[in-house]
N, C-alpha and C positions, 0 to 999 in steps of 0.2 A: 244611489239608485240601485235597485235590487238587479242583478242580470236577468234573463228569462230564462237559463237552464236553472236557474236558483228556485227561480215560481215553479217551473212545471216539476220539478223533482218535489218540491216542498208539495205540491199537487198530490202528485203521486203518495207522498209519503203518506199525507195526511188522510188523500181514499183509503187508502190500504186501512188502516188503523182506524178510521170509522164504519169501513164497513165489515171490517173483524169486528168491532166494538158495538154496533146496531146492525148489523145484518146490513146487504147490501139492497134490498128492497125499500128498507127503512131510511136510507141517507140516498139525501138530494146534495145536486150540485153544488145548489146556493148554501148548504151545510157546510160543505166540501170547500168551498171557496172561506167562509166566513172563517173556518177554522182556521184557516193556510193564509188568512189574513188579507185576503184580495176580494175582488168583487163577484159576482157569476161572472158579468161580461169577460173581467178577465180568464177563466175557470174558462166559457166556450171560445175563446180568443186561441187557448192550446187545444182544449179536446172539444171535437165533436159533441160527445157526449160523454154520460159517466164511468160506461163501459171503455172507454177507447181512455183514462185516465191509466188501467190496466194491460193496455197493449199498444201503448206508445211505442215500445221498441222493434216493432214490426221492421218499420222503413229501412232499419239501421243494420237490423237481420238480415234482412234481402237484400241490401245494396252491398254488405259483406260476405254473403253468401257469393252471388251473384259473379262477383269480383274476383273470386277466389276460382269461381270454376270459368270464369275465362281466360284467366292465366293458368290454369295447370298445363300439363305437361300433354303434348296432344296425344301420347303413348298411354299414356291411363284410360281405362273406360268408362264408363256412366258411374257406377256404382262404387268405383275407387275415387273421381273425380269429385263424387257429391261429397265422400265420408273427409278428402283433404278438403273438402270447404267446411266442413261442419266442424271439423277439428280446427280451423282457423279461426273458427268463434269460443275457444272454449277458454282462453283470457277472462274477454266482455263476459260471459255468462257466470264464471267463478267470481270474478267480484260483485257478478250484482245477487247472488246468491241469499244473500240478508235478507231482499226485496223478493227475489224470485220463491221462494220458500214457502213464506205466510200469502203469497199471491195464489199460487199453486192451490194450496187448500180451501181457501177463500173459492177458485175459481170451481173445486173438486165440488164443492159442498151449496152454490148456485146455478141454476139452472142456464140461466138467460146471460151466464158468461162461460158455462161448458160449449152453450148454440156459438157466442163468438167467438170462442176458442175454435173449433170445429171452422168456421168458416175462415177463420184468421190462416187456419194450415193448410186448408184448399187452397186459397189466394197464394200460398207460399210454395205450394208443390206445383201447380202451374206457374207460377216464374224459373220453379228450378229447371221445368221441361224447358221451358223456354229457351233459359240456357242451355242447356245440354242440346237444343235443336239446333242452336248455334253455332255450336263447337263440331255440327255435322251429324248426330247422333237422331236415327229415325223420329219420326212422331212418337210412334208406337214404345218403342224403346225407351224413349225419353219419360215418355209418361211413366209407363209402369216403374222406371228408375228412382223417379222423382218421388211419386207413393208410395214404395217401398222404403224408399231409403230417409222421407220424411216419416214416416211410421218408427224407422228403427231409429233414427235421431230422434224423436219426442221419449219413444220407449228409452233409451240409455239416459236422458236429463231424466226422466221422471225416477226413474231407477236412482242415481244421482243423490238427485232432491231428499229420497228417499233416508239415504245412506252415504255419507260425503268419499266413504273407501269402497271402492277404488274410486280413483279418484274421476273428474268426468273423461278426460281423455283416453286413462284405461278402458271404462265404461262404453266408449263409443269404440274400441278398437274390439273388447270383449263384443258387440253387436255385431260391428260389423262380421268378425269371424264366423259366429253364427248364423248372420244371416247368409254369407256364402255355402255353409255346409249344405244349410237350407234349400238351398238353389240348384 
């Protein structure tokens, strides 16, 4: 019997690669399934939709992100709190790197997964407030913290993606520096 991270990865794999290979308007689910060897039912059984085969890793972000900024050290503030969470995912994010890459332009180059991307990071910078309102840290604060500091985390991965030196953790220490200058 096949496991289920085995389906949804082979999922994954196989969107990616058909909708690089036909464009992403062009490939249906029930494609996406037949290629990957399963059914549709099975194909909406993992994802919502075809879009959401693409940003499975949402949950896995945020509940690591998350995690990490409510055990930091209560002496850090919003903006160093977020950058040691984002540097605790930069393991996960280098290995999926293969996947993350051809996603990334796939996603640069369709519209209708730039809109869920876009709404994927809102979703995500209102949990980081979240935390950060939890840890004590004003509304006001937290928000602007969260939008900022999710702007300069997307900016240093895409930088990244771009160019694998330096490497990502450079990458986000190089951001964050600049964005304090900035500030």
């Amino acid at each position: 019997m096949i496991e289920k991270e085995d389906v949804r990865a082979r999922l994954q794999r196989t969107a990616l690669e058909l909708f690089r290979e036909r464009g992403y308007d062009r490939t249906t689910a029930a494609e996406i399934a037949g290629q990957a060897g399963v059914t549709e039912r099975t194909f909406f059984r993992h994802f919502a939709d075809k879009r959401e085969v693409l940003f499975d890793g949402q949950a896995v972000l945020l509940t690591a992100l998350t995690r990490c900024i409510a055990d930091a050290p209560c002496e850090l503030g919003p903006l160093d709190t977020l950058f040691r969470a984002f540097h605790s995912t930069v393991p996960a994010l280098e290995a999926n790197r293969p996947f993350s890459l051809p996603r990334q332009g796939l996603i640069a180059a369709t519209p209708a997964l730039r809109e869920r991307e876009l709404a994927k990071l809102e979703a995500l910078s209102d949990a980081l407030a979240g935390a950060l309102c939890e840890r004590g840290v004003s509304e006001m604060q937290a928000a602007l913290a969260a939008r900022v500091g999710m702007t300069a985390f997307v900016h240093a991965t895409l930088a990244w993606l771009d160019d694998p030196e330096p490497s990502l953790g450079e990458q986000l220490d190089l951001t964050c520096r600049a964005l304090k200058a900035l500030l």
